[in-house]
Backbone atoms as SQL, in Angstrom:
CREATE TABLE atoms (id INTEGER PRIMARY KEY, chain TEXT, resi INTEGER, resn TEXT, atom TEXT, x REAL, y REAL, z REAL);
INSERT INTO atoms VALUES
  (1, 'A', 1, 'UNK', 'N', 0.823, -1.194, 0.000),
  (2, 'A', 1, 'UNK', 'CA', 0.000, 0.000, 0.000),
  (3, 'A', 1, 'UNK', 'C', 0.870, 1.262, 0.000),
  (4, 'A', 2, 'UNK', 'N', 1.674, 0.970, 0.536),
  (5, 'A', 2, 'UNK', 'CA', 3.099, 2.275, 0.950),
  (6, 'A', 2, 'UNK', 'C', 3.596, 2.682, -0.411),
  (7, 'A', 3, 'UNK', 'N', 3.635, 1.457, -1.028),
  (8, 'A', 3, 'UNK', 'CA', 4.601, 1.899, -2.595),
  (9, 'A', 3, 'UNK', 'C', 3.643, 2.540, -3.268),
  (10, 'A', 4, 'UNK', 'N', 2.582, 1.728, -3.442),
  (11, 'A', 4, 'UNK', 'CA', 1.391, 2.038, -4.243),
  (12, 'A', 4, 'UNK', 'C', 0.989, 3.900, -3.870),
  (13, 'A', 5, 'UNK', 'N', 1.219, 4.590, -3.004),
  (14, 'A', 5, 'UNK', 'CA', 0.896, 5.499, -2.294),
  (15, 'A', 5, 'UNK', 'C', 1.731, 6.507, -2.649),
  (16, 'A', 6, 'UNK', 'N', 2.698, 5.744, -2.733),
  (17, 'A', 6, 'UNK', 'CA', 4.023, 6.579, -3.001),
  (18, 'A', 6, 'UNK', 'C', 4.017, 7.275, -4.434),
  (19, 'A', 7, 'UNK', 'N', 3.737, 6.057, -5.772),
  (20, 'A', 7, 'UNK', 'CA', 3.633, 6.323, -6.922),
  (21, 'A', 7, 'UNK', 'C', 2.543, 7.679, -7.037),
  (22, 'A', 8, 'UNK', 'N', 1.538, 7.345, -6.402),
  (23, 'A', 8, 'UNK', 'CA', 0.785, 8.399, -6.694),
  (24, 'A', 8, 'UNK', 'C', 0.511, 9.609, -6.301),
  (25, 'A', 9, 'UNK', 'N', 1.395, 9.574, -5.084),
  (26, 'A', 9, 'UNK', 'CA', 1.667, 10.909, -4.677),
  (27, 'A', 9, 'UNK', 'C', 3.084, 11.313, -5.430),
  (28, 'A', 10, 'UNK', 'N', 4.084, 10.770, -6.140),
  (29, 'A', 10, 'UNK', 'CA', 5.142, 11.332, -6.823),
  (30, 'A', 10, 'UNK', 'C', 4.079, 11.879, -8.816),
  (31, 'A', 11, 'UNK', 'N', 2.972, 11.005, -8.531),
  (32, 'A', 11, 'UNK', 'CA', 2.281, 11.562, -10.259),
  (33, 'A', 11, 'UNK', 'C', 1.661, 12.569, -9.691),
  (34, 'A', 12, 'UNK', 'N', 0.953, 12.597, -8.414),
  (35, 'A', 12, 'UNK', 'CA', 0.475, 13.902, -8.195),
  (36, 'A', 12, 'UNK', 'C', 1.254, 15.171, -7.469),
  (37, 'A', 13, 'UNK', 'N', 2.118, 15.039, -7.458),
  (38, 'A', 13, 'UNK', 'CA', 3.129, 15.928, -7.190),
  (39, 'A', 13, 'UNK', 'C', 3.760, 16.938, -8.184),
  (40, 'A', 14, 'UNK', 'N', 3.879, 15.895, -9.611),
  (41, 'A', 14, 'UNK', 'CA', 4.281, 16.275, -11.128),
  (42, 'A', 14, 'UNK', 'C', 2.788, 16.914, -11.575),
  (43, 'A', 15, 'UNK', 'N', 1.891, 16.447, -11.404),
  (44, 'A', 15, 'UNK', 'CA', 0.816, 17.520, -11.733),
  (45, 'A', 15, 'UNK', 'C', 0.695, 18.735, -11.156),
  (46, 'A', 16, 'UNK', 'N', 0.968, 19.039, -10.055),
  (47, 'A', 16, 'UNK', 'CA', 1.400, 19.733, -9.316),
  (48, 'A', 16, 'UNK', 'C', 2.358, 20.911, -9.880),
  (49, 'A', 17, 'UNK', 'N', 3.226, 19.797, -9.917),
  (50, 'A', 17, 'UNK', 'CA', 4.540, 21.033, -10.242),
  (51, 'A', 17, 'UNK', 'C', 4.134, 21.426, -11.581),
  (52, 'A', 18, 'UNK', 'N', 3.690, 21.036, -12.276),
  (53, 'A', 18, 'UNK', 'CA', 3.416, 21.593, -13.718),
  (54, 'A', 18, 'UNK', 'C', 2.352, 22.804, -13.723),
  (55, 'A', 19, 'UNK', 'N', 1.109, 22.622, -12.871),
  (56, 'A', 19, 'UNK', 'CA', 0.076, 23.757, -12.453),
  (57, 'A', 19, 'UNK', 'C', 1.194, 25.054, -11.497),
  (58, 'A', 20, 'UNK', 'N', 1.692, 24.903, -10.874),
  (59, 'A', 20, 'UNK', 'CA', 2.504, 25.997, -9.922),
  (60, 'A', 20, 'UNK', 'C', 3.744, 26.102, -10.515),
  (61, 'A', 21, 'UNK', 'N', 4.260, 25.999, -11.553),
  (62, 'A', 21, 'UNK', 'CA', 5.396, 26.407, -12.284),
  (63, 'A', 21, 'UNK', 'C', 5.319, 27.762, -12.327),
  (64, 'A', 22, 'UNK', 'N', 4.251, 27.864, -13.500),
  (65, 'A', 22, 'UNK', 'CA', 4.751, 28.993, -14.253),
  (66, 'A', 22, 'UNK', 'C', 3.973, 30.118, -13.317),
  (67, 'A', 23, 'UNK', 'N', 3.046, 30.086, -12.083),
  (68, 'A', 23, 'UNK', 'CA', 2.331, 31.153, -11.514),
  (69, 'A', 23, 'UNK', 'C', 2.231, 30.550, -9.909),
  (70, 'A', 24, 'UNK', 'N', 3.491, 30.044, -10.067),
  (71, 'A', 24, 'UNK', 'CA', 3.499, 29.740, -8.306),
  (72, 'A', 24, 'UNK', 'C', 4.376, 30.505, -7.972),
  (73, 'A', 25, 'UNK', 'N', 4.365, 30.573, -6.478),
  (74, 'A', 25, 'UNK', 'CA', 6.116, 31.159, -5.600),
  (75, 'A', 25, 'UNK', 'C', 6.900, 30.010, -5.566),
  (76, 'A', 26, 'UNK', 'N', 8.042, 30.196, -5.464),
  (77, 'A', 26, 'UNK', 'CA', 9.239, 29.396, -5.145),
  (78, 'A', 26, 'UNK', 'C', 8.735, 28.955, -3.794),
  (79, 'A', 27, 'UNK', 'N', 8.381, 28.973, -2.659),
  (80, 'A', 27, 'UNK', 'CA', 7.954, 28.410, -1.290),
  (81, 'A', 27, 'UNK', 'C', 7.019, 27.231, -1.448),
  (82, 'A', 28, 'UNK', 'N', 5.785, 27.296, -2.541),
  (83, 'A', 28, 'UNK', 'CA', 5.409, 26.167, -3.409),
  (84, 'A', 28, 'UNK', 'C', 6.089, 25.270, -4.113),
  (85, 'A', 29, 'UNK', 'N', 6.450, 25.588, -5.019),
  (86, 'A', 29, 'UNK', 'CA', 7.206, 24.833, -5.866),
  (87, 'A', 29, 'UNK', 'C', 8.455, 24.002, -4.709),
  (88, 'A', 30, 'UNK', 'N', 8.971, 24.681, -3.854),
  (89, 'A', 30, 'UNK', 'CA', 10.369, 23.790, -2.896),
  (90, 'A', 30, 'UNK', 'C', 9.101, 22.717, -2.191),
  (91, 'A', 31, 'UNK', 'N', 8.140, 22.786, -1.534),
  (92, 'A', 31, 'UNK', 'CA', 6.954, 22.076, -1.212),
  (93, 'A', 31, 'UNK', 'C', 6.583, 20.735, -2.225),
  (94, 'A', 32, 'UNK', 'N', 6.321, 21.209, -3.088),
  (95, 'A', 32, 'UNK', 'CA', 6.222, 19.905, -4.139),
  (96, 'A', 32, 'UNK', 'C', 7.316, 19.252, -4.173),
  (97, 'A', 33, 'UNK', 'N', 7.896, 19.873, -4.566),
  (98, 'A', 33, 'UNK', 'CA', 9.868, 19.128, -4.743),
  (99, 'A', 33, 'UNK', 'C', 9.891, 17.926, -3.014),
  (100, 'A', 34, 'UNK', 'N', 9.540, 18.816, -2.208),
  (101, 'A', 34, 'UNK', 'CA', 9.449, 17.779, -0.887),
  (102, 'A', 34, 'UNK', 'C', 8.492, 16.814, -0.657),
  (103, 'A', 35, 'UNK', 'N', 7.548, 16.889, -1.257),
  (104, 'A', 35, 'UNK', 'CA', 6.574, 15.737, -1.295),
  (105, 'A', 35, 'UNK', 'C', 7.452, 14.664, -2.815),
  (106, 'A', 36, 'UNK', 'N', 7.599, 15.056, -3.744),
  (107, 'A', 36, 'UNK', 'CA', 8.380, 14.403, -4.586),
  (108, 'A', 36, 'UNK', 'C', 9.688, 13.621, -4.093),
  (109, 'A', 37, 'UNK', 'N', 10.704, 14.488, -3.284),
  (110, 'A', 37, 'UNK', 'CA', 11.779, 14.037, -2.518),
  (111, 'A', 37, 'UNK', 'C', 11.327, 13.032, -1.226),
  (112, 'A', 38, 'UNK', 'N', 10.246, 13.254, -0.455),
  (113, 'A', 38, 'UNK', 'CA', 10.122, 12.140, 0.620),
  (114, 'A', 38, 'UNK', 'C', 9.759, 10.615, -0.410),
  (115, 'A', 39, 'UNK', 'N', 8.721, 11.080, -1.022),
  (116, 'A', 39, 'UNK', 'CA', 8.461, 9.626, -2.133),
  (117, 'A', 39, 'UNK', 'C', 9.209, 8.629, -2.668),
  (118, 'A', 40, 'UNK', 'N', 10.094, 9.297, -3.080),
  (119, 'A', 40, 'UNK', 'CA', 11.658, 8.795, -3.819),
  (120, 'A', 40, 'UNK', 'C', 12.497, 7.954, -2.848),
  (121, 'A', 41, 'UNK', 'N', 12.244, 8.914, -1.706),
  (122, 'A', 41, 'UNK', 'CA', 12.823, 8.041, -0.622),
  (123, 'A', 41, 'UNK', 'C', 12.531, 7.126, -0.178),
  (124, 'A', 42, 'UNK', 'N', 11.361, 7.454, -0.017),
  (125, 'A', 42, 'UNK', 'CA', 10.321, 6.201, 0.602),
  (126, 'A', 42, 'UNK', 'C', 10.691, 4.819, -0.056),
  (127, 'A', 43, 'UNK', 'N', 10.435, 5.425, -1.316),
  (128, 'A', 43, 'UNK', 'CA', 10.241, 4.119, -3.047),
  (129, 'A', 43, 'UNK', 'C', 11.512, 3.220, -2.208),
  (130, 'A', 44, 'UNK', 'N', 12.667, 3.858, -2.170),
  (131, 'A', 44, 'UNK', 'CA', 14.280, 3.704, -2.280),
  (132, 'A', 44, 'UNK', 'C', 14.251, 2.723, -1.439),
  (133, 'A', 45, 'UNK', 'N', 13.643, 2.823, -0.014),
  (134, 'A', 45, 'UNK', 'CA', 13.948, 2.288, 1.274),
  (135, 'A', 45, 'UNK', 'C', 13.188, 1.378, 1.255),
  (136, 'A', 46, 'UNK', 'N', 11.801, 1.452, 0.568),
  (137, 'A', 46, 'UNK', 'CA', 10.939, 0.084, 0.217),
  (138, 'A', 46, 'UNK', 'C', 11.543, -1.169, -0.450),
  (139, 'A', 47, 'UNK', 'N', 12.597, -0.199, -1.329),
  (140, 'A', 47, 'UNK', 'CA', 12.850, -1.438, -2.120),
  (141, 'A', 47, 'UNK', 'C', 14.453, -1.690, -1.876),
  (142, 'A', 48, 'UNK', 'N', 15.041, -1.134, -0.864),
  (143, 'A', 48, 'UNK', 'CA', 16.363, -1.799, -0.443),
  (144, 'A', 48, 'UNK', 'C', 16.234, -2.659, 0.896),
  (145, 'A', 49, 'UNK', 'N', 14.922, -2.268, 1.517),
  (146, 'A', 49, 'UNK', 'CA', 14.249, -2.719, 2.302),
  (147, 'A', 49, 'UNK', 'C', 15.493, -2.092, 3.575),
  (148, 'A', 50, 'UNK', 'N', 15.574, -0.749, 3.415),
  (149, 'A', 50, 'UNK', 'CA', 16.162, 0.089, 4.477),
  (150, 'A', 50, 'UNK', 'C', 15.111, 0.575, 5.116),
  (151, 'A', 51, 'UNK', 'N', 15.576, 1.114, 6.592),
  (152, 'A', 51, 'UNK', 'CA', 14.170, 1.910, 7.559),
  (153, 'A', 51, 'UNK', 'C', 14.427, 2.791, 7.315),
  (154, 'A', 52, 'UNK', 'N', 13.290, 3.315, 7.614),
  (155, 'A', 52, 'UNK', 'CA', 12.615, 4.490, 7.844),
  (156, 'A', 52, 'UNK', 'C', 13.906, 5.742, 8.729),
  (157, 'A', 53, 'UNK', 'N', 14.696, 6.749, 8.406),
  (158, 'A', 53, 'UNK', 'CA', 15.459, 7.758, 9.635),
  (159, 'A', 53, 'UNK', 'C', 14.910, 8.933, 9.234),
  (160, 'A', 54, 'UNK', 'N', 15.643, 9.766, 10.523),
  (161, 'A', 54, 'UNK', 'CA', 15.302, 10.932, 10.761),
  (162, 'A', 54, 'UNK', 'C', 14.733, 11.732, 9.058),
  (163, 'A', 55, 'UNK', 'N', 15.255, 11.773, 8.528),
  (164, 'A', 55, 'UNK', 'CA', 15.286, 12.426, 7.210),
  (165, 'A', 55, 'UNK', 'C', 13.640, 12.245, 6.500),
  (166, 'A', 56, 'UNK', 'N', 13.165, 10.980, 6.228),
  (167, 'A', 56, 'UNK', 'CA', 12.040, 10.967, 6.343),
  (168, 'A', 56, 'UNK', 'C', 10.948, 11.456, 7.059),
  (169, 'A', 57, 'UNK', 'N', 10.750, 11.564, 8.695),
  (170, 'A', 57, 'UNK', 'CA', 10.441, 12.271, 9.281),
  (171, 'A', 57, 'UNK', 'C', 10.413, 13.661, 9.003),
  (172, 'A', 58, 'UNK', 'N', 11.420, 14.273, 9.072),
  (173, 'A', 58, 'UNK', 'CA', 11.420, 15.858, 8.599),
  (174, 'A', 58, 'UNK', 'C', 10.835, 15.962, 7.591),
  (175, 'A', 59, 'UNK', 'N', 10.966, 15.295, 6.184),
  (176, 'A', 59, 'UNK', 'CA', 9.723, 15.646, 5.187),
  (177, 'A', 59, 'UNK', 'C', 8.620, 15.257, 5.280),
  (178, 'A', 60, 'UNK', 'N', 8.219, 14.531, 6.073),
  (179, 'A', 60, 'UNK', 'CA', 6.758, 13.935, 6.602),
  (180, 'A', 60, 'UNK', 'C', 6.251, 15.388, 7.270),
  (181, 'A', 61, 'UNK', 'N', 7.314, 16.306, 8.008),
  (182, 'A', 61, 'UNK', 'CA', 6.936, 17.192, 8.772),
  (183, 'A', 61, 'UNK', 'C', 6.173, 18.746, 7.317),
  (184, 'A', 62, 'UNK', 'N', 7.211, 18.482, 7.168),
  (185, 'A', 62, 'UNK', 'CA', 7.694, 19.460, 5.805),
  (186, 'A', 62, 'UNK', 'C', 6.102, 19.003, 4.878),
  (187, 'A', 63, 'UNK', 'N', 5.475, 18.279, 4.963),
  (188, 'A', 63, 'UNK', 'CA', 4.490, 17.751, 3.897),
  (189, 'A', 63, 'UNK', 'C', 3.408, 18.202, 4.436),
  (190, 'A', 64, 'UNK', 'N', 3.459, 17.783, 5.558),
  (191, 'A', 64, 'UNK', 'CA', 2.603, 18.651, 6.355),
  (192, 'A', 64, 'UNK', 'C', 2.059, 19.895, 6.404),
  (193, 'A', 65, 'UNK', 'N', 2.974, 20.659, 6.567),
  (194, 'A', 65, 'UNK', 'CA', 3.091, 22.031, 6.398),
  (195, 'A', 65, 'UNK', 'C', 2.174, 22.292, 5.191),
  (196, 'A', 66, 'UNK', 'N', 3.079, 21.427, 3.597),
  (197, 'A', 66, 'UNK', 'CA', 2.321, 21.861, 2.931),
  (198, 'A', 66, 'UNK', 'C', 0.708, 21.264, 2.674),
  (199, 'A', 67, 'UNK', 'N', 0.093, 20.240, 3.412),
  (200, 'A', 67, 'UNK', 'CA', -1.122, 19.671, 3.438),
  (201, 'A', 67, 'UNK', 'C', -2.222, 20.923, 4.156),
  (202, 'A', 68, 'UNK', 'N', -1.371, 21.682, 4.649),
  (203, 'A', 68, 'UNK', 'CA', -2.278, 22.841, 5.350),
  (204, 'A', 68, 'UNK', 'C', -1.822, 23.827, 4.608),
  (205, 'A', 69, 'UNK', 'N', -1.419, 24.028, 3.855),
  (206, 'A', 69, 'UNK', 'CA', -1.272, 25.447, 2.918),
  (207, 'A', 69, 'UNK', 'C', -2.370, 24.417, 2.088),
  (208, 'A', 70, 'UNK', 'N', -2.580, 23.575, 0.932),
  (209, 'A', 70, 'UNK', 'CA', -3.263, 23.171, 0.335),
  (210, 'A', 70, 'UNK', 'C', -4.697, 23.450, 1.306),
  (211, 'A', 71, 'UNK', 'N', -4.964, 22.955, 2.045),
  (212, 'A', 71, 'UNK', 'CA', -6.340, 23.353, 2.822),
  (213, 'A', 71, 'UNK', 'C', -6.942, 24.271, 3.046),
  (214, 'A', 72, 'UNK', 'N', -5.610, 24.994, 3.024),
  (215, 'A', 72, 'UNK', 'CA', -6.594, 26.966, 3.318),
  (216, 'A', 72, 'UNK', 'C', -6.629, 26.921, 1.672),
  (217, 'A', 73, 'UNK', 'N', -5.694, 26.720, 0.833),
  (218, 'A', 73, 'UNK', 'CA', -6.393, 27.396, -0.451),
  (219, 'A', 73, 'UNK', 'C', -7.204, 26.593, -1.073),
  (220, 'A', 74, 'UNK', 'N', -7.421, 25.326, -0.607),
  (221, 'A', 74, 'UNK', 'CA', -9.078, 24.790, -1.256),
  (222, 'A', 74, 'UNK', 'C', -10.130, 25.613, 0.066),
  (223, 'A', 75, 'UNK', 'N', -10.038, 25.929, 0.855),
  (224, 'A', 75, 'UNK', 'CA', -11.122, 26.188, 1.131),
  (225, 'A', 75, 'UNK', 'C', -11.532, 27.839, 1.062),
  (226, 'A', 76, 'UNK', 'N', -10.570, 28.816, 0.114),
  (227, 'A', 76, 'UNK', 'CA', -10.909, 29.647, -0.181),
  (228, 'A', 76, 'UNK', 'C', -11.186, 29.496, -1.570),
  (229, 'A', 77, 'UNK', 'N', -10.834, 28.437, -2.637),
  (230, 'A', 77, 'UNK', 'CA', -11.611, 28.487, -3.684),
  (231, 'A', 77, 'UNK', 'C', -13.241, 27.940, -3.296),
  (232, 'A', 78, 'UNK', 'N', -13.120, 27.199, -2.403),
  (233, 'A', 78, 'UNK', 'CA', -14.950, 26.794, -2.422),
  (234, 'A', 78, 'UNK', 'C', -15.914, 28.217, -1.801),
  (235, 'A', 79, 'UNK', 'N', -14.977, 28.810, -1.292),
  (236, 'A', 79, 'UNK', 'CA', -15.622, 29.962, -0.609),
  (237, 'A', 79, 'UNK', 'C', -16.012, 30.329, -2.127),
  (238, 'A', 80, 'UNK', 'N', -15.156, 30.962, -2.307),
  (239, 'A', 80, 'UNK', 'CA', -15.208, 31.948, -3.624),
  (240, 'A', 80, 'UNK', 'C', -16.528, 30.975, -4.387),
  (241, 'A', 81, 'UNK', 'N', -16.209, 30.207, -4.922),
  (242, 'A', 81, 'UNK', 'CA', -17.552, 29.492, -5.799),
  (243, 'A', 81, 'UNK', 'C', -18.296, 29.576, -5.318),
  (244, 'A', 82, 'UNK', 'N', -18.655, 29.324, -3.997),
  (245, 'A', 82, 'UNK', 'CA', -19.924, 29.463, -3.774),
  (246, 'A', 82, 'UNK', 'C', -20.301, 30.968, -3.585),
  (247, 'A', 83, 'UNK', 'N', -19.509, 31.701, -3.040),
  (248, 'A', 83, 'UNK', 'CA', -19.876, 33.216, -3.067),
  (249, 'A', 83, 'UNK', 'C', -20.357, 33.729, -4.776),
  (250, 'A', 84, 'UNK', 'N', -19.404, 33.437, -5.842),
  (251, 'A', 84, 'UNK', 'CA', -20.089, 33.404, -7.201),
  (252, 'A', 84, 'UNK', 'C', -20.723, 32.755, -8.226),
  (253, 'A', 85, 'UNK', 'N', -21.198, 31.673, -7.702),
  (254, 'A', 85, 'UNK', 'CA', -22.004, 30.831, -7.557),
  (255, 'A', 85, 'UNK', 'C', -21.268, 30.397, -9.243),
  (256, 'A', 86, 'UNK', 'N', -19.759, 29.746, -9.152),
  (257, 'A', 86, 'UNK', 'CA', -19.046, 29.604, -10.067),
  (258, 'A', 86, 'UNK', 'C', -18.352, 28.231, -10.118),
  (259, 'A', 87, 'UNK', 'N', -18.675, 26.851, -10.582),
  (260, 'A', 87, 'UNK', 'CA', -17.949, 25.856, -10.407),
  (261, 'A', 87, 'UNK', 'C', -17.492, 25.598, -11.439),
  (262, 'A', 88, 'UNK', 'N', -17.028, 26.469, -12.901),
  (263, 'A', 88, 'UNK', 'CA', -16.375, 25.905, -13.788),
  (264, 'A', 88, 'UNK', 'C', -15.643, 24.725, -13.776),
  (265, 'A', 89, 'UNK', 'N', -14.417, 25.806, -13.905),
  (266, 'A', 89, 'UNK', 'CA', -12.871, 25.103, -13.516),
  (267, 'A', 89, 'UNK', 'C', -12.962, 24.493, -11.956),
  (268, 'A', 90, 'UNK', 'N', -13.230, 25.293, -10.894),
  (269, 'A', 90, 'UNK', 'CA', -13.050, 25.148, -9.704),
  (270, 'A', 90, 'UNK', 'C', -13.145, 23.434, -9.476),
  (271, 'A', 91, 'UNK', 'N', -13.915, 22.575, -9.879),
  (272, 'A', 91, 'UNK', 'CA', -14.273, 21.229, -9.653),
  (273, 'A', 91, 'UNK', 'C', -13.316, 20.438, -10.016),
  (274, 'A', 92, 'UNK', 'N', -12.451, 20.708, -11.144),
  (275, 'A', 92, 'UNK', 'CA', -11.334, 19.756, -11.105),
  (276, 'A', 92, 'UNK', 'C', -10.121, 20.757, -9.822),
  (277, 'A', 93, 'UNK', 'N', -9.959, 21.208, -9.862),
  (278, 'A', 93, 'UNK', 'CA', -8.661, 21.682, -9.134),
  (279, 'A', 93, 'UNK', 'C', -9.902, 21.458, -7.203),
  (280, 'A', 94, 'UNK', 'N', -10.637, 21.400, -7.266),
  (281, 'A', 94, 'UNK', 'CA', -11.316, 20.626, -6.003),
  (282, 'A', 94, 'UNK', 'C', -10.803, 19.606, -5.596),
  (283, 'A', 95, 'UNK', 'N', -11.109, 18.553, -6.707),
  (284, 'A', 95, 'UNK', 'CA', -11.252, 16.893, -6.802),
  (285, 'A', 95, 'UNK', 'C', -9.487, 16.629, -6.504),
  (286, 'A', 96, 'UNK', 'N', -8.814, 17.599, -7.262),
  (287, 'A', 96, 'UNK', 'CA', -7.256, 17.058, -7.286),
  (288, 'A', 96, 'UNK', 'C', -6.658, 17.331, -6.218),
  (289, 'A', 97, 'UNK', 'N', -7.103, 18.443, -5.457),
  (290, 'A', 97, 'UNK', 'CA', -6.544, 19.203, -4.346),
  (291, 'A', 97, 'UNK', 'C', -6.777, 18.195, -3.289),
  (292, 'A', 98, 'UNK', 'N', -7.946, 17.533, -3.256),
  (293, 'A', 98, 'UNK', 'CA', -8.601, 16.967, -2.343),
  (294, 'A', 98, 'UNK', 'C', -8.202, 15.507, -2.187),
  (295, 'A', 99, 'UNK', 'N', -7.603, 14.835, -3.582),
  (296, 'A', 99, 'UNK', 'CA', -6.945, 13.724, -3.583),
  (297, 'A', 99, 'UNK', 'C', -5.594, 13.954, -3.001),
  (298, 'A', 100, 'UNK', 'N', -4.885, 14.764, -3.149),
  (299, 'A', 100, 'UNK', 'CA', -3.234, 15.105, -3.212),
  (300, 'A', 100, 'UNK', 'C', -3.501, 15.518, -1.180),
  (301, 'A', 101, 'UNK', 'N', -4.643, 15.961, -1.224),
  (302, 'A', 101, 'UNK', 'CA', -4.325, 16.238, 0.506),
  (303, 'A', 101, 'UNK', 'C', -4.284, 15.019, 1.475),
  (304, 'A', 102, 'UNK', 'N', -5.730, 14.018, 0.637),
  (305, 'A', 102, 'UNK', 'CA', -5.720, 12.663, 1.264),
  (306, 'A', 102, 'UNK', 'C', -4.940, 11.572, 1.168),
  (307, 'A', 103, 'UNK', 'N', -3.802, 11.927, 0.079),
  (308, 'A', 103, 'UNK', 'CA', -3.005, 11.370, 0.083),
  (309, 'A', 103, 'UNK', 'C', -1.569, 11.236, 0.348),
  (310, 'A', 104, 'UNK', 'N', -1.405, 12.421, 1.075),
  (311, 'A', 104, 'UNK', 'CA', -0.399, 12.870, 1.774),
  (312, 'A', 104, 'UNK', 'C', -0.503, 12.595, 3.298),
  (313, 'A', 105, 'UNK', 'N', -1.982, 12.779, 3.626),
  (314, 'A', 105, 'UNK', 'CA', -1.852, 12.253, 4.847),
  (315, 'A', 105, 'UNK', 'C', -2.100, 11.711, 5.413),
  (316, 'A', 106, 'UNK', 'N', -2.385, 9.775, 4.169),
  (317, 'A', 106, 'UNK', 'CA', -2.517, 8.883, 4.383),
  (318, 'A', 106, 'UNK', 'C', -1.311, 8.532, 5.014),
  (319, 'A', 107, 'UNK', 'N', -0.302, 8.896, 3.458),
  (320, 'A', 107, 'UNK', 'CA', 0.871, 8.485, 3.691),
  (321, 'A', 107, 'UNK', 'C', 1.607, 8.583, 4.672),
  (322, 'A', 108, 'UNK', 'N', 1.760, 9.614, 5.204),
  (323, 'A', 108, 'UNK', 'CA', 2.240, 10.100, 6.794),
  (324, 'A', 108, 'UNK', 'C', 1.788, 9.392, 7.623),
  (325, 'A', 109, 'UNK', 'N', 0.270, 8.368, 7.792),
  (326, 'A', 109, 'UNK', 'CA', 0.002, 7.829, 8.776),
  (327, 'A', 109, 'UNK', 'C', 0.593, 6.587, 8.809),
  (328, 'A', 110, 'UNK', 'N', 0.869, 6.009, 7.350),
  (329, 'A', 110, 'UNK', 'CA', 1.305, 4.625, 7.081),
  (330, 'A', 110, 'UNK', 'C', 2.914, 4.617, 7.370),
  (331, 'A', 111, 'UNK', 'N', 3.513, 6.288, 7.221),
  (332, 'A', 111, 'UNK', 'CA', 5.198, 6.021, 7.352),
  (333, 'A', 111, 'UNK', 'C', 5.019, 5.855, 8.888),
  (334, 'A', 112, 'UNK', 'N', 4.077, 6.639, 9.760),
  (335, 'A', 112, 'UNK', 'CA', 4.031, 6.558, 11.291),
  (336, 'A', 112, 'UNK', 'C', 3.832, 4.958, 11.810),
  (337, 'A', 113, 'UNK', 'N', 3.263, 4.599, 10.727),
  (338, 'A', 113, 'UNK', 'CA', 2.581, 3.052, 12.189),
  (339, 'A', 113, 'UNK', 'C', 4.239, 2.276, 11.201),
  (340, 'A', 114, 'UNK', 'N', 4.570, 2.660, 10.082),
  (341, 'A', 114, 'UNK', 'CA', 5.860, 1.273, 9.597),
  (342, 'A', 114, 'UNK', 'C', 6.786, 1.048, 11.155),
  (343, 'A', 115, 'UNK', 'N', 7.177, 2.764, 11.280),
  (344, 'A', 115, 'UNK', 'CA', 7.815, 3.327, 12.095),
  (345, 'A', 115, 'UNK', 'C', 7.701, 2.908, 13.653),
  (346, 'A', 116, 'UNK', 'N', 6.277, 2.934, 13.927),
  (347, 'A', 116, 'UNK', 'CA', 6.279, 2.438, 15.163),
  (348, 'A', 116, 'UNK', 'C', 5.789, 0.588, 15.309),
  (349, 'A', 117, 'UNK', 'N', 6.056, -0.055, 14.084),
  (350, 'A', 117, 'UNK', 'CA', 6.419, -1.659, 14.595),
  (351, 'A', 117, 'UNK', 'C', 7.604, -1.979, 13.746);
């Protein structure tokens, strides 16, 4: 489930980075790069069948961070839609926001319990 988790938070990460390229801040974009960089790691250690150290942790922390920047700004686009009673576009960048959050902090729960047996 860990790997499987992993893949798809490193494809949704690249979707990511491709939407916040060209009209993101650099404080975003280093954010993605860290959800991309814990993944890689993860992948690495899954499959050398190394544990889990400190280093992981800190981007688990670091992911975090950005799982709550993602949260305030989905929940000021739903504001906004519903204030202009506007769901164009808004519904995919909903649906994706909303996968990429639940799946970040799945993952964090699954690196926590590897971690604690």
């Amino acid at each position: 489930m860990l790997k499987k988790l992993s893949y798809l938070n490193l494809g949704m990460a690249v979707a990511y980075y491709v939407m916040f390229l060209t009209n993101g801040s650099v404080y975003v974009v280093a954010w993605i790069l860290s959800v991309a960089l814990l993944n890689g790691l993860v992948l690495r250690s899954l499959q050398e069948e190394l544990p889990f150290n400190w280093i992981h942790y800190l981007l688990c922390i670091v992911n975090l961070c950005f799982v709550g920047f993602l949260s305030i700004g989905l929940v000021h686009i739903v504001k906004s839609s519903i204030t202009y009673d506007y769901f164009g576009n808004s519904w995919f960048y909903i649906l994706l926001t909303s996968v990429f959050i639940l799946s970040i902090v799945v993952h964090f729960i699954l690196i926590f319990l590897n971690w604690r047996h």
